[in-house]
MDAnalysis code that builds the backbone (N, CA, C; Angstrom):
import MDAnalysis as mda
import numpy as np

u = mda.Universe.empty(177, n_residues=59, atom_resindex=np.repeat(np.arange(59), 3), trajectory=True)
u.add_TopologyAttr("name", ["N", "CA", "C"] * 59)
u.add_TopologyAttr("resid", np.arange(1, 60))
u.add_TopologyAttr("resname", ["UNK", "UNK", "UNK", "UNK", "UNK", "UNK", "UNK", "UNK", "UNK", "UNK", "UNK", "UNK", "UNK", "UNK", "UNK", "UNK", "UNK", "UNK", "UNK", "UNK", "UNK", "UNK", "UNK", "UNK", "UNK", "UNK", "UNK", "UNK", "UNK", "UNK", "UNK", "UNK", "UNK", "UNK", "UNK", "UNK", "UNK", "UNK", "UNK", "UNK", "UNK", "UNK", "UNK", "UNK", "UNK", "UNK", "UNK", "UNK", "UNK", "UNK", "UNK", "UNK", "UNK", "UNK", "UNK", "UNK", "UNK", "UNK", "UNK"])
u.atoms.positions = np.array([
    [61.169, 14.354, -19.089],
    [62.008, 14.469, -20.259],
    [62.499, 13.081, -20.641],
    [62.464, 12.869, -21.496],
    [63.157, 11.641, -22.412],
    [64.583, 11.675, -22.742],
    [65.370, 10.659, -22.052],
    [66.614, 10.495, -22.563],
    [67.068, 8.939, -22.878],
    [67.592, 8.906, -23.782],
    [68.234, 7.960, -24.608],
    [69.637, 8.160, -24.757],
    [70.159, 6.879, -23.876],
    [71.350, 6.834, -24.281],
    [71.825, 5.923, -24.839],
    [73.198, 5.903, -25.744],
    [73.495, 5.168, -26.767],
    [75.001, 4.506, -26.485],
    [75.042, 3.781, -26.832],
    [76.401, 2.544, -27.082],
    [77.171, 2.978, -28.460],
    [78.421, 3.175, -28.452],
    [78.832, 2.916, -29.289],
    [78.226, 2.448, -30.811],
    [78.113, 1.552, -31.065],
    [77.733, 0.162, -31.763],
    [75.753, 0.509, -31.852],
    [75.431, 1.481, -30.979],
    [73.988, 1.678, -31.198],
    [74.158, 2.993, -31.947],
    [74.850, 3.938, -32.010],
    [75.614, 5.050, -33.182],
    [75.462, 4.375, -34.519],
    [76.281, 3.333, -34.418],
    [77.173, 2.890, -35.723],
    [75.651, 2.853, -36.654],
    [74.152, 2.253, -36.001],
    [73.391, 2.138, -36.983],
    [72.401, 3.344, -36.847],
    [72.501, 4.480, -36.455],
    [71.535, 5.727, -36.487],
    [71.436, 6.437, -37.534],
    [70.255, 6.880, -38.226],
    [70.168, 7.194, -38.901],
    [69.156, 8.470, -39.135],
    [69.367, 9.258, -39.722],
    [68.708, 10.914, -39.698],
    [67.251, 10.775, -40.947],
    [65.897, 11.407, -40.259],
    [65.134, 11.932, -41.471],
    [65.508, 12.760, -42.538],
    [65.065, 13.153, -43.652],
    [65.419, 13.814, -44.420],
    [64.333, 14.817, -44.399],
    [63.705, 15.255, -43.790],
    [62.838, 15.717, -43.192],
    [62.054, 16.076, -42.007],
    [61.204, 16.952, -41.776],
    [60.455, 16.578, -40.371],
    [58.946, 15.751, -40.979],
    [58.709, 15.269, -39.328],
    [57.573, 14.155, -39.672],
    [56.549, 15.201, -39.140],
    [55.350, 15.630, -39.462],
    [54.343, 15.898, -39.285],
    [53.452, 15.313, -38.144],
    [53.442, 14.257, -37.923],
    [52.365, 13.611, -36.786],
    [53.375, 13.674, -34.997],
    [54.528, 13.847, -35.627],
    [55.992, 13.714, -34.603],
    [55.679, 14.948, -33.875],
    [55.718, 15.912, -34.909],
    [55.416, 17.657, -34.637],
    [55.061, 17.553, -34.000],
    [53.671, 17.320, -34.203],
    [52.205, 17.448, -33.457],
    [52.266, 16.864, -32.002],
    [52.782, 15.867, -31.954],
    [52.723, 14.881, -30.729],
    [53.881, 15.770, -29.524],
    [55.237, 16.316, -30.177],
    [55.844, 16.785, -29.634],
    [55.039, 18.238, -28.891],
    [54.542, 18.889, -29.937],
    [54.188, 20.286, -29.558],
    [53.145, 20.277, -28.350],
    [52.141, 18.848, -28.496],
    [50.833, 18.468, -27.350],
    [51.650, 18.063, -25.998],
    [52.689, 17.337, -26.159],
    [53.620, 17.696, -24.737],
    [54.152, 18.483, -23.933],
    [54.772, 19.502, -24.917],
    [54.833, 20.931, -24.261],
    [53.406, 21.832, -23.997],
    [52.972, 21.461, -24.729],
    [51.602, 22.325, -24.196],
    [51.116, 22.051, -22.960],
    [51.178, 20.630, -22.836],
    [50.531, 20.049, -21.499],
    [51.551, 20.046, -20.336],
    [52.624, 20.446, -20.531],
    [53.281, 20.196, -19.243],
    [53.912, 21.350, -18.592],
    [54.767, 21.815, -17.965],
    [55.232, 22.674, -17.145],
    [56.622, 22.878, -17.946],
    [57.063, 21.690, -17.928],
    [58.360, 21.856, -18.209],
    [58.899, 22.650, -19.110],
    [60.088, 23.032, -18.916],
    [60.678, 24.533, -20.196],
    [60.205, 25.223, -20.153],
    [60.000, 26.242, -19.105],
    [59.041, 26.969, -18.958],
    [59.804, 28.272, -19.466],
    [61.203, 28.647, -19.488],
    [62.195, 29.581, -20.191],
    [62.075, 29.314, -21.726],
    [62.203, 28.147, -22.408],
    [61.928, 28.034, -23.732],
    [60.727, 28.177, -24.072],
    [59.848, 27.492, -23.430],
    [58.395, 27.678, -24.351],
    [57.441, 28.457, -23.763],
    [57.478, 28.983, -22.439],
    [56.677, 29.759, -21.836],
    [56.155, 30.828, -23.222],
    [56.909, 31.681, -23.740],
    [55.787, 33.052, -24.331],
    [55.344, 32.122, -25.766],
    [56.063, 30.578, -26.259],
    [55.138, 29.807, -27.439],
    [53.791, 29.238, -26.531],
    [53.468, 29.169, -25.657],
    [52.816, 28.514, -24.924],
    [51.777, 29.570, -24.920],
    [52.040, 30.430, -24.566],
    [50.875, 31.633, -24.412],
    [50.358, 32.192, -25.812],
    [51.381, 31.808, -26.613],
    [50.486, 32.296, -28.222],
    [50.143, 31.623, -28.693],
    [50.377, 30.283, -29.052],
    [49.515, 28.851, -28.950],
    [48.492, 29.148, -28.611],
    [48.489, 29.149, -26.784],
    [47.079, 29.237, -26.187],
    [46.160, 30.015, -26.207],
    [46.361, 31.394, -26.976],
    [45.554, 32.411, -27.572],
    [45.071, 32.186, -28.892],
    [45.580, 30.808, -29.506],
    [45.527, 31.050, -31.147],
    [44.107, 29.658, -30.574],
    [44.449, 28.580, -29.486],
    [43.710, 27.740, -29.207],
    [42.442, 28.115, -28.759],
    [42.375, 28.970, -28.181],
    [41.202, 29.370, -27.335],
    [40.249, 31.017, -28.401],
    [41.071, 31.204, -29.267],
    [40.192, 31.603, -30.478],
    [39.605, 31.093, -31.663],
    [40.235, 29.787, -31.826],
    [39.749, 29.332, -32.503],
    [40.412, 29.207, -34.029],
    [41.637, 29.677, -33.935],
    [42.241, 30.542, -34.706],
    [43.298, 29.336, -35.447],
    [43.955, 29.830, -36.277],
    [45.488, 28.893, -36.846],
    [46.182, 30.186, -37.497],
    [47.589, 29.204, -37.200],
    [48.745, 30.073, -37.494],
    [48.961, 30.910, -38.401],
])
């Protein structure tokens, strides 16, 4: 898991998308797919994913 922590003064300049990023998605979602971790959160996305992957299929 990735954590980032912040300073004060590293706040002061953060700044929010106005949107989601598309390639971010993607990159995020290929991590959970590949790993173990969260297995309470993403376990039953993981298994319909992997049925939609292994048919060949999209959402």
């Amino acid at each position: 898991m990735l954590r980032i922590h912040f300073t004060g003064t590293d706040l002061e300049s953060v700044g929010l998308a106005r949107g989601p990023d598309p390639l971010w998605e993607i990159v995020c979602s290929l991590c959970r797919l590949q790993t173990r971790e969260g297995a309470m959160a993403f376990g039953p996305w993981r298994l319909w994913v992997g049925g939609l992957v292994r048919q060949g299929g999209a959402a």
